[in-house]
N, C-alpha and C positions, 0 to 999 in steps of 0.2 A: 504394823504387824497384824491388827487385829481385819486391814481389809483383805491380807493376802486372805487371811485364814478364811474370812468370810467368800471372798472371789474361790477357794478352790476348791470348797464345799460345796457349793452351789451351782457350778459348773458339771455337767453330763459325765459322766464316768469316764465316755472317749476322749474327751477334751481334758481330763484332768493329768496325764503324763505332761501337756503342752505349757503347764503353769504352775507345774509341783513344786514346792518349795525346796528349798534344802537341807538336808539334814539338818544345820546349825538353827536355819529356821525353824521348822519344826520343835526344837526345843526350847527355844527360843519362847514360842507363843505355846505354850506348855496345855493350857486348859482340858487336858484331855478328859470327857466324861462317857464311865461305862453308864450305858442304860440296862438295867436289870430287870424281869417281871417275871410272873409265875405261869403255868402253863394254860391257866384259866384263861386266859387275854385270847385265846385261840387265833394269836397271828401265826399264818403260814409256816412251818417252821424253815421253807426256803427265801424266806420274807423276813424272818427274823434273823437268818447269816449275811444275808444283802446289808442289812442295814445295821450290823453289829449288836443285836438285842440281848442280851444273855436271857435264858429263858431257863424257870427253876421248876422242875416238874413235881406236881403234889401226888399220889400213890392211889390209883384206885384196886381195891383187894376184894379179890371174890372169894371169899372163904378163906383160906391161909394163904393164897397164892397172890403175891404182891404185882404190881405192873405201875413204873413209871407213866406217868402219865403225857401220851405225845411219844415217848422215847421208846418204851417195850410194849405199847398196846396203842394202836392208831383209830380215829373214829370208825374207820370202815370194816373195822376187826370188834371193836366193842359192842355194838348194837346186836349183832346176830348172837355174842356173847352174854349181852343181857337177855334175851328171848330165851334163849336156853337155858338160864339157870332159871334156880326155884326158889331163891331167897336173892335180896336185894342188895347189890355190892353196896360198898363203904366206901367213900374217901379217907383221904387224911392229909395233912400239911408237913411239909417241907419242914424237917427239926432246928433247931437254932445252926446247930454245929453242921447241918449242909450250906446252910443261908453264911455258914462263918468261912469256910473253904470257897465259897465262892468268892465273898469280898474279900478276903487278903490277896486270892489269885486275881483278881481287877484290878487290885491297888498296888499289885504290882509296876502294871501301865499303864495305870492311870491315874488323875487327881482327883478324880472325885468320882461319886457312885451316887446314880439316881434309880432307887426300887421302887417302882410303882405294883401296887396288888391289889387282891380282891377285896371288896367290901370289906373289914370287920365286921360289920355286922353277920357276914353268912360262912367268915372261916375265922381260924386260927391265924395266918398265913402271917399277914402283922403283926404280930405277937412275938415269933420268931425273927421274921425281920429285925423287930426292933432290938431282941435281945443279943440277935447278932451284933448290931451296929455295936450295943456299948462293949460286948466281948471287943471286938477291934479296933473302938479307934478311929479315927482318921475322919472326911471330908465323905460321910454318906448320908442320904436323905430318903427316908423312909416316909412312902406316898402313900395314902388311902385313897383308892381309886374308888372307894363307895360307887361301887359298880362292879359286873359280870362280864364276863364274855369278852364281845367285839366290844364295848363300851368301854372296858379296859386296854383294849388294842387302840381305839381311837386316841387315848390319852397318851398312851404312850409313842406312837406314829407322830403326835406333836410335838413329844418332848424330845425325840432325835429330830425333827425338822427343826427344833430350836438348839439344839446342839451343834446343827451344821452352818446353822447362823452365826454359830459363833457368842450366843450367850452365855453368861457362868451358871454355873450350877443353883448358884440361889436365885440369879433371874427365875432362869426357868421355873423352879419348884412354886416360886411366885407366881408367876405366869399359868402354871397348872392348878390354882385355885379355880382364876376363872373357867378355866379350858373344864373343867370337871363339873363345873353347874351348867356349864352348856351342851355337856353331853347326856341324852337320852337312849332308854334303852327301853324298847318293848317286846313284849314274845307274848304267844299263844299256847296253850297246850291241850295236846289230844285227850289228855287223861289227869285229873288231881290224884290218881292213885302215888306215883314218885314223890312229889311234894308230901305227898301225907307218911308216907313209908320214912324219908328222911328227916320227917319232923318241923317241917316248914308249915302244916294246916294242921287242922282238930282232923281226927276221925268221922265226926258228924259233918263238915262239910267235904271230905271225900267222898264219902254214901251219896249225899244230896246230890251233889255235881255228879255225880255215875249213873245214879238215878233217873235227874232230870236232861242225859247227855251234853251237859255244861260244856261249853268251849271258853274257860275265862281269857280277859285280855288281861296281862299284867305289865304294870311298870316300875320300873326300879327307881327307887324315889330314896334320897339319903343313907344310900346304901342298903336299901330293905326291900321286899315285894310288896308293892299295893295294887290288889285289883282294878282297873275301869273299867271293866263294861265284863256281862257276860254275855252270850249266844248259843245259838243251837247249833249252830255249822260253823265247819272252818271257811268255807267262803267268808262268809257272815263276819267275824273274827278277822282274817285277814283286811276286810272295808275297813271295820273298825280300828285296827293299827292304822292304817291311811290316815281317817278322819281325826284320830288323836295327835299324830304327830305332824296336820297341818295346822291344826290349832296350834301347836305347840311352836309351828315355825310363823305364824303371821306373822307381818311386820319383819320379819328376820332373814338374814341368810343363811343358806343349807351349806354347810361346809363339804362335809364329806357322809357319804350314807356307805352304811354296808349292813347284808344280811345275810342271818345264819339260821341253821335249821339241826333238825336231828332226826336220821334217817325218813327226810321229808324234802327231796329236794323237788318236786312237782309244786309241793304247797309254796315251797322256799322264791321257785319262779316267777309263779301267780304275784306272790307279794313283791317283788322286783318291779314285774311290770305297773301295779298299780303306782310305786313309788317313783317310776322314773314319767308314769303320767303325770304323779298328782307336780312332783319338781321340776322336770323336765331336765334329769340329770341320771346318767346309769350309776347305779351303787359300785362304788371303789372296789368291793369283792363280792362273789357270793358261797360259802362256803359251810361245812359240816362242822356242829360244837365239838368240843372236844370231850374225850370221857367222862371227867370228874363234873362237869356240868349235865352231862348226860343223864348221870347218876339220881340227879336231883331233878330234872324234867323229863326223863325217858324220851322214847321213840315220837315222834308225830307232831313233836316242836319246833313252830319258827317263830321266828325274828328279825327285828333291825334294830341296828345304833345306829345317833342319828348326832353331827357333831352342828352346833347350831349357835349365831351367833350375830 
């Protein structure tokens, strides 16, 4: 059973009517796993119905006025929405009792639930998660993606490739130990004014870097930001992502690259191209973060994750 499952997984969408099992099959090889993430992961949200992702959107609020995140306010609506206000929106995380509706309605059809999410270290988001899981019960696995963004998307893009393979749900969670130190995530930013506004830096190094027109590079390291490198330009900034994350792949293989930006997709380009120089591979996506990341790096941000191995 477990090669039908495997052969009809793996087979092109066209071809999978020609080898479908049959119903008694199907239940048969039962192993059915939801993959769940939050909307920080900023996979496509028509990338995430393709591949059956459930995606739990965190809430960014401009004053009293709340907006799902992904769902009732899309990137291409947020930014010109930050420029306009005069005080600095907020996030917030997904409550246990959204996180708990979600997984009863999974586990209706399905055996198992794999949540993968943002860092702890930079939300709540796990915290909820978790306290949904012991509210319900049942065969679920609450992931710390200790990571952002597309870093989060990469993680999870492997654990439905491994779901289609046919592994169990604790393979896989296994299996995403390593997949989560191999994945890298760097970004640039126009401004430490966001960072310092959300509480991520001191006030004395927002001044400075404003001052000195800093361009930090940052990397997400055990789920936190550490600086490498600073600059005066975003050219500048964007070599320096290059040269950090060839050091970082010596010796190794580049699995999968993609990058992201915030109402920066000129900057977003430039940095594609240097990456598909320095690898000689085009990045898997290149797309716009999504609000509640935005919130915390504002306008003139880019980036790559980088999956490495």
């Amino acid at each position: 059973m477990q090669g039908i499952y495997s052969l009809y997984y793996k087979a092109p969408y066209y071809q999978r009517a020609l080898i479908r099992p049959t119903r008694e099959v199907f239940l048969y090889m039962k192993q059915r796993i939801a993959i769940v993430t939050d909307s920080t992961s900023d996979i496509p949200p028509h990338q995430a119905q393709e591949l059956g992702i459930t995606v739990i959107p965190l809430t960014v609020n401009f004053g009293t006025q709340q907006y799902l995140d992904g769902v009732e306010i899309s990137s291409e609506e947020f930014y010109p929405m930050l420029a306009a206000s005069s005080s600095l929106p907020t996030t917030s995380q997904p409550s246990p009792a959204e996180f708990k509706a979600v997984y009863e309605r999974l586990l209706e059809a399905h055996d198992s639930i794999i949540s993968i999410h943002i860092s702890s270290g930079l939300s709540g988001t796990i915290s909820s998660a978790l306290t949904a899981k012991e509210l319900v019960g049942g065969d679920i696995h609450v992931v710390d993606s200790e990571s952002i963004s597309l870093g989060i998307g990469l993680i999870v893009l492997e654990a439905v490739d491994m779901a289609q393979q046919g592994l169990t749900a604790a393979e896989i969670v296994a299996q995403l130990e390593c997949v989560r130190s191999q994945t890298e995530v760097m970004f640039t930013l126009d401004t430490l004014e966001y960072l310092h506004k959300g509480g991520r830096i001191g006030k004395v190094s927002a001044i400075m870097g404003a001052l000195l027109n800093i361009k930090p590079v940052v990397r997400v390291v055990d789920g936190i930001y550490i600086p490498v490198g600073k600059v005066r330009r975003q050219e500048q900034a964007l070599q320096e992502m290059t040269h950090q994350f060839q050091a970082l792949a010596a010796g190794k293989t580049v699995k999968r690259i993609v990058v992201a930006h915030g109402a920066a997709p000129k900057a977003a380009e430039q940095l594609a191209a240097k990456l598909k120089q320095a690898f000689a591979m085009d990045p898997d996506m290149l797309l716009q973060v999504g609000p509640v990341i935005g919130v915390h790096t504002g306008p003139g941000t880019v980036g790559a994750a980088m999956l490495i191995s």
